[in-house]
C-alpha positions as CSV (number, residue, x, y, z in Angstrom):
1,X,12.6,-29.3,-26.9
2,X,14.1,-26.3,-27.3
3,X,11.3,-24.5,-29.0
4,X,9.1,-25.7,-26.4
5,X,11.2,-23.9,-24.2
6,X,11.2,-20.6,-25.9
7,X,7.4,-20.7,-26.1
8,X,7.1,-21.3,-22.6
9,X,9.8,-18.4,-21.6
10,X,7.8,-16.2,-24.3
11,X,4.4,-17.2,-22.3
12,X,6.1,-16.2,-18.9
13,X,7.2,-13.0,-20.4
14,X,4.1,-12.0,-21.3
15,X,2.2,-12.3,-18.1
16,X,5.0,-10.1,-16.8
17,X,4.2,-7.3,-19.1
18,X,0.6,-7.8,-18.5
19,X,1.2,-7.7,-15.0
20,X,3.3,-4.7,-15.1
21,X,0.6,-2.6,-17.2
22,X,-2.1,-4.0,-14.5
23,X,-0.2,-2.4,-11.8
24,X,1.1,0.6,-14.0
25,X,-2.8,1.3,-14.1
26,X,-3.5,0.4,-10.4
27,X,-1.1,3.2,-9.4
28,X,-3.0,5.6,-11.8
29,X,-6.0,5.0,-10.3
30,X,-7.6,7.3,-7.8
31,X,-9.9,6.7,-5.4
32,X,-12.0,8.2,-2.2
33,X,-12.4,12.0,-1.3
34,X,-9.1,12.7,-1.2
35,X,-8.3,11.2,-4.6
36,X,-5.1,9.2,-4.1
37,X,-4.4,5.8,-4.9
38,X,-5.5,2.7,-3.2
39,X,-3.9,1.7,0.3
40,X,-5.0,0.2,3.3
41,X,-8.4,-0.9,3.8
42,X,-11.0,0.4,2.1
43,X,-15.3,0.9,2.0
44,X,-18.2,1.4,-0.9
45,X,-21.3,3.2,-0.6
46,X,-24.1,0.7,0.7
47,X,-26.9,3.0,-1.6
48,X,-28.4,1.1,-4.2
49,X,-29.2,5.0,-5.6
50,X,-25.1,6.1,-4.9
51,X,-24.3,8.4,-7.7
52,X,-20.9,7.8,-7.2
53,X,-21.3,3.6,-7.7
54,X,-18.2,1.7,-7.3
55,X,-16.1,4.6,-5.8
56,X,-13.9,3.2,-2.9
57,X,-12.9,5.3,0.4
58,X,-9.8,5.0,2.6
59,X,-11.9,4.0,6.0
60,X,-9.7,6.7,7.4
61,X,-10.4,9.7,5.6
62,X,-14.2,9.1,6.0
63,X,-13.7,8.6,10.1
64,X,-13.7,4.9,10.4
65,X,-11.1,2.9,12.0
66,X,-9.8,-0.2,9.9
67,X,-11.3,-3.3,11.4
68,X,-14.3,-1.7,12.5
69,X,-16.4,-2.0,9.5
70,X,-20.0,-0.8,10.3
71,X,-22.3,-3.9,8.4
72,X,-23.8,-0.7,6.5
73,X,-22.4,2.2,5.2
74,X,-23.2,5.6,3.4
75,X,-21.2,7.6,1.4
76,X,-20.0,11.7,2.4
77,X,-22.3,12.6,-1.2
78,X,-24.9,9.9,0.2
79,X,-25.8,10.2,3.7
80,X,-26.0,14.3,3.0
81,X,-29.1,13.1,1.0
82,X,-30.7,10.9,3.6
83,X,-33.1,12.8,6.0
């Protein structure tokens, strides 16, 4: 019983640590043309050619107001390419 225990309390300690490290790395991250950390809602580039794939923006830094997703959208770097 009491091994049991201690494996189970070992188990739960070490999705904590992994856990931690996960968000110790979020917070690392940056993101968007301002290059800070994630926050409030986000968008990606809607180019299949993006040269910047799987960069995120703050909505509000690239002029869009949260909630009002447009159903596409081109990245700054992007839609200074398209004609």
């Amino acid at each position: 019983e009491e091994g049991r225990k201690r494996r189970r309390t070992a188990t739960t300690y070490q999705q904590h640590v992994l856990q931690q490290q996960e968000d110790d790395e979020d917070e690392d991250e940056v993101y968007c043309v301002c290059r800070g950390p994630s926050f409030g809602q986000m968008i990606a580039c809607d180019n299949n050619r993006c040269r910047t794939p799987g960069e995120w923006y703050h909505m509000t830094c690239v002029g869009l107001q949260p909630g009002t997703q447009p159903e596409e959208w081109y990245c700054p770097e992007c839609d200074e390419r398209e004609p």
